[in-house]
N, C-alpha and C positions, 0 to 999 in steps of 0.2 A: 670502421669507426676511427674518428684522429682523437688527440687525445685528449683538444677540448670538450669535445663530446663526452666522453670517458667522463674525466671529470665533471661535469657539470650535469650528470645523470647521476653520478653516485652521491650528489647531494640535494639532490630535487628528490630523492626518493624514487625514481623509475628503476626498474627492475634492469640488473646488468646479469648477463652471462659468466659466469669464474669456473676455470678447474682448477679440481685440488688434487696433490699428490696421493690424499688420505683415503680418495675411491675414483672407480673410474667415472666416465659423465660431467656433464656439467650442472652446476645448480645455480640455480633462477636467485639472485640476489638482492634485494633492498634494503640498501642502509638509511636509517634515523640517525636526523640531528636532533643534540639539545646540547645548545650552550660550544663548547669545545668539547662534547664526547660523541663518539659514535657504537653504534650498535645496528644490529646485522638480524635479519628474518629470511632464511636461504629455504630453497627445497629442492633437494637432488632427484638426477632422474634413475640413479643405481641406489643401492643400500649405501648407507654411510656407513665408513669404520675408522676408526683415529685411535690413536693410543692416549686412553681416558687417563693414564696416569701424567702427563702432559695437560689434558683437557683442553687443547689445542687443535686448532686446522688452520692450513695454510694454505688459502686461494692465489691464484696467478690468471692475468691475462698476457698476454702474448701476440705483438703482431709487425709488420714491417717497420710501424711506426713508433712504437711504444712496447711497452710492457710494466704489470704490475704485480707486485707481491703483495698480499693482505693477511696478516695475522688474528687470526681469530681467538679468543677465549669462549669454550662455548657453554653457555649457561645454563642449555635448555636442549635436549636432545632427545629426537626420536629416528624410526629406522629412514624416514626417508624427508625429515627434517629438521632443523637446529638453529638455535637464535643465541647469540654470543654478543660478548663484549670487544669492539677492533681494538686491536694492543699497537696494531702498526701498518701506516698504508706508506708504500712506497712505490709511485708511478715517475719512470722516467721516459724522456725522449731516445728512441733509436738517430734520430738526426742532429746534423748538425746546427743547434738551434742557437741564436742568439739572446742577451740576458739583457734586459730594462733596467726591471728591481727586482730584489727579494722583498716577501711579506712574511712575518712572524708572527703566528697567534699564541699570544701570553696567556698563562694561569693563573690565576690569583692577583691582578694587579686592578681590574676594574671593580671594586668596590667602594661603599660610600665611606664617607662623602669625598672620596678622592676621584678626581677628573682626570685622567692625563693628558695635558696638551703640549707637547714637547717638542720643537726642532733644533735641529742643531747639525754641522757640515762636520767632517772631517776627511784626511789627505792621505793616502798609505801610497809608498814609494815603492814598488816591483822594478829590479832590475833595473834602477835608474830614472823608472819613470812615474811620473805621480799619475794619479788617478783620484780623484773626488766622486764623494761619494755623500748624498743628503739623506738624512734621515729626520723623520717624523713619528714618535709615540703618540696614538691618539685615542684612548679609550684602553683597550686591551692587545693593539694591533702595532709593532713594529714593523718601519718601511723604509726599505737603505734604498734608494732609485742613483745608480752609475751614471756620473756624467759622460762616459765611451762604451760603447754599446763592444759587448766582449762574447765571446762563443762559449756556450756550454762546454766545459771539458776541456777546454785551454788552459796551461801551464796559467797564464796573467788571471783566467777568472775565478780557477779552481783557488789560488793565492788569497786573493779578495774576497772571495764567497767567507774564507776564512777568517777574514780579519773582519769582517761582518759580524759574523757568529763571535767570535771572542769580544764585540762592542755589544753584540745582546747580551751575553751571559755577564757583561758587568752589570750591564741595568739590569736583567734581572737580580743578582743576587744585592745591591744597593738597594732596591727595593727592598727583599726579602729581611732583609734590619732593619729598615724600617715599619712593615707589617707582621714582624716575627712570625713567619710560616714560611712554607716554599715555593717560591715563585719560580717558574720554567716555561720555556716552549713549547707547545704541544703540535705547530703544523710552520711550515716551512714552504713557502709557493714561490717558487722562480716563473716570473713573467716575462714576454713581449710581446709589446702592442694589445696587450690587455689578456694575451691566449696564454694559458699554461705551459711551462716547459717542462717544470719538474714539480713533484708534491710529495711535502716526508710528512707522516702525521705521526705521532706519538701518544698513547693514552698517558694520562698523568693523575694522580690521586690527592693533588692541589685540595685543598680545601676552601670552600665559597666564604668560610669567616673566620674572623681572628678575634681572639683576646685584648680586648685595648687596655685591658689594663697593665700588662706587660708589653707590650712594645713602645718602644723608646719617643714614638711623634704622635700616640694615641691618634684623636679625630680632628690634629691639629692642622688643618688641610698647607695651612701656609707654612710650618714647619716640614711639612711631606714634599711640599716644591721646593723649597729654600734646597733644599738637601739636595733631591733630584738636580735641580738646576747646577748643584756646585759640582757633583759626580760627574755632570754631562761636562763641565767646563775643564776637567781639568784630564779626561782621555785616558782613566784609570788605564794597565793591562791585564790582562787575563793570568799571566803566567806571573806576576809581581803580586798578585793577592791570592793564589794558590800557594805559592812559595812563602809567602810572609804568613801563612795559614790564617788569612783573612779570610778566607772561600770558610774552612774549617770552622772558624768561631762563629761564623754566621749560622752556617748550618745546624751547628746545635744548638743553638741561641733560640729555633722554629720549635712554636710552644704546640705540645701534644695537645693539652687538655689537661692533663695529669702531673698532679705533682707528688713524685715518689721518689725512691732510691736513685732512679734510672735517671732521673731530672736532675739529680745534682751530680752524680759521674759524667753523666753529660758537659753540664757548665763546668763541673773542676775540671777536663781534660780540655775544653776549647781555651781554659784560661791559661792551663798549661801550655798548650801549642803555640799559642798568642810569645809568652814570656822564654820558653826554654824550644823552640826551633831551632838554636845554634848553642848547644852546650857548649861552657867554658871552663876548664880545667883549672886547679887551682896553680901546680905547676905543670910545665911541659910532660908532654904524655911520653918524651923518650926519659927524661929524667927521672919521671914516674916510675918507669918500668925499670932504672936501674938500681932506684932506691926500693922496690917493691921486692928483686929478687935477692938483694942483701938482706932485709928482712926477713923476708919469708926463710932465708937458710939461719938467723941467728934464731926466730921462733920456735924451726925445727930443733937446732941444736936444744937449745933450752928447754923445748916440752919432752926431749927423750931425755935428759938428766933428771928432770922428775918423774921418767917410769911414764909416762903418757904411750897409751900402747898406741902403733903406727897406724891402723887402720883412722884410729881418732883424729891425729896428726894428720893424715890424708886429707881429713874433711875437711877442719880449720884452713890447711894451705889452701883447698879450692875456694872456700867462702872468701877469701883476701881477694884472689881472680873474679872469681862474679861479682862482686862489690867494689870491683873498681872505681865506677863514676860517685858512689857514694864516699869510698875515700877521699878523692882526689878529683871533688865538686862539690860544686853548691847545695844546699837547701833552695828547695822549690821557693821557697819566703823570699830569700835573697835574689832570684830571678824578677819573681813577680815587683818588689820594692824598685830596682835595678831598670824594670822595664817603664817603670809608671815614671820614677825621677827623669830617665833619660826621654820620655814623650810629655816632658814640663808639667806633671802632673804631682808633683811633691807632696802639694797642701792632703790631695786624697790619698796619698799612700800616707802619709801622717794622721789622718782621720782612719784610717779604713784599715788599714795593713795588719792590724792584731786579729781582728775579726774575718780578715780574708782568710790568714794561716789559720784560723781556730776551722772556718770551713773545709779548709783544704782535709785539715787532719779527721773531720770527720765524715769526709767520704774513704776517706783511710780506712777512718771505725766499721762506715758501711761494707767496703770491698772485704774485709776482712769479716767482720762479726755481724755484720747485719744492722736494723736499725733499732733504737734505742729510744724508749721516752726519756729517758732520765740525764740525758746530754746535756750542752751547756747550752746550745743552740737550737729551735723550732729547725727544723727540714725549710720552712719560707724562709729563712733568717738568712740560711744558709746562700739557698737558691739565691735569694736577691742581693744579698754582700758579692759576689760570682758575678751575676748577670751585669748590675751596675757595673764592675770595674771592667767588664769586658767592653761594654756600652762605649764606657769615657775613653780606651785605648782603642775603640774601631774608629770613632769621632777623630780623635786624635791624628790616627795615622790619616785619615781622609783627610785632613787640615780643615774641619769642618770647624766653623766658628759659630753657626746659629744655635736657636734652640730645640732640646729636646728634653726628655722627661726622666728620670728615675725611678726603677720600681720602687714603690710604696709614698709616691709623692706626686701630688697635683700643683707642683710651682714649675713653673720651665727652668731649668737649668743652661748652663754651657759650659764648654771646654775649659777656656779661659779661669772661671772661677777655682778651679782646683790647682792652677798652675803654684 
């Protein structure tokens, strides 16, 4: 069997051959598609045994040409048959194949009323050499196609295959603020001449809808392009919005359903990572430590002249040491203020700034004591003083000038207004 065959039997439903490590034999296979998930109806020709506290099996094929691993979740089990959920199919080429395109199947990006019809070129430079590469979002399906046809498993393709994947995972997660939930790849198909070379599938727990009343471009189809189109323009990096803990704030930003305690520890820490990613000290951290160990011995001398017995003294001098950054740093207030004025957002940290810190301090209250009717703040109040300002600083850093929305409000806003 080659490997297009392989493939294109385990998704028409014909029955394929697999052994597993977990017995001996082989069992007779048919996977079901729906959507981007798959699922497995197997029947072995020995008894089946697998370690149920795993609730796992691991199928393999194997042959001159190929070989696959398939990850099972199994849902449904008896002694000489079991129907699972695929957690992970990974088929590659034993040869030395040549690569066209990759194709990406997305989660969560095809629904209404959003279309995606997207192209757009870019250039990555290996060792001096450029390389172009065109890509197309159209529906739910990303498609990079190489203008130099490269070998599977070359230093130049393995290189690019990656700066591939680091141009899907921007579009994804830029979508993903704009539909507040989590957008990812679930399958992964290296082609040429239309025949499969390699296929990574991934199961994903994407959810099919979102909350429009908390994401930022609700059912606003042309504020959903505007956006898109400005991400695709400007060549984000992968590694520039993990470090800026842009990846971060998005991520928590993906609305459960639920709004609880966990919903605003959530938004207070993406706001925190947003504003205090590079703490700054009030003075130099050597001067600090030389004015901290003067101190620390006139405190001692002076709590033993009041009879202070030592072990007490012990403690005090460690609490000066762990509470360093709180001596000699900021309040969280001062960060977030700090972050908003220097990304020319002034006007809303002058609107907004008292009731950010009022939220901050009462996920304080939460982490500590739990939640409280009688606060100053509703638990939404909270949430969406958080959310919005996280909103206007991801816009911001994207240099996005269109519009989008604020929770608790049906007028379109923009960046610009709040400068």
């Amino acid at each position: 069997m080659e490997l297009n065959d392989f493939y294109s039997n385990l998704f028409s439903g014909k029955p394929i051959e697999l052994n597993s490590n977990c017995y001996s034999g082989v069992s007779n296979c048919i996977f079901l598609v729906d959507g981007l998930s798959l699922s497995i109806s197997a029947t072995s020709q020995a008894p089946i045994t697998f370690d149920r506290k795993k609730a796992t099996i691991d199928l393999t094929f194997n042959s001159d040409a190929f070989q696959v691993n398939i990850v099972v979740s199994v849902t449904k089990f008896e002694l000489f048959k079991f129907e699972g959920d695929v957690k992970e199919v990974n088929i590659s080429s034993n040869k030395a194949v040549s690569v066209e395109k990759v194709v990406y199947g997305i989660a969560g990006v095809d629904s209404f009323p959003m279309r995606n019809n997207f192209t757009w070129d870019r250039s990555y430079k290996i060792d001096d050499i450029e390389y172009d590469v065109s890509y197309a979002f159209v529906n739910y399906r990303i498609e990079a196609r190489f203008s130099t046809q490269l070998v599977l498993g070359s230093k130049e393709c393995e290189v690019l295959l990656q700066f591939i994947e680091d141009e899907v995972f921007v579009i994804c997660l830029s979508y993903s603020l704009c539909r507040s939930t989590k957008v990812e790849w679930v399958e992964k198909k290296i082609t040429h001449s239309n025949s499969v070379s390699s296929y990574h599938y991934l199961s994903s727990n994407v959810p099919s809808k979102y909350s429009n009343k908390i994401n930022p471009m609700r059912s606003d189809t042309q504020a959903w392009e505007d956006f898109m189109r400005h991400v695709i323009s400007k060549s984000y990096k992968k590694k520039d919005l993990i470090d800026s803990q842009i990846f971060q704030a998005v991520s928590n930003l993906a609305w459960s359903g639920k709004l609880n305690e966990w919903t605003l520890i959530s938004h207070a820490a993406a706001l925190e990572g947003l504003c205090k990613h590079k703490t700054v000290s009030i003075i130099k951290d050597n001067t600090y430590k030389k004015v901290r160990d003067t101190a620390i011995s006139c405190l001692t001398s002076e709590l033993t002249k009041l009879g202070v017995d030592s072990e007490s003294i012990t403690r005090i001098r460690q609490n000066v040491y762990d509470n360093e950054r709180s001596i000699n740093g900021y309040p969280t207030k001062w960060y977030i203020e700090n972050k908003l004025i220097s990304n020319n957002l002034s006007q809303f940290s002058v609107q907004n700034l008292d009731n950010i810190n009022l939220a901050i301090q009462m996920r304080n209250k939460v982490v500590h004591e739990g939640w409280s009717s009688d606060w100053k703040l509703d638990i939404y109040d909270c949430v969406a003083i958080l959310r919005n300002t996280i909103y206007v600083l991801l816009f911001a850093y994207y240099g996005y000038d269109g519009n989008f929305y604020l929770v608790g409000s049906d007028e379109k806003t923009v960046v610009s207004k709040y400068a």
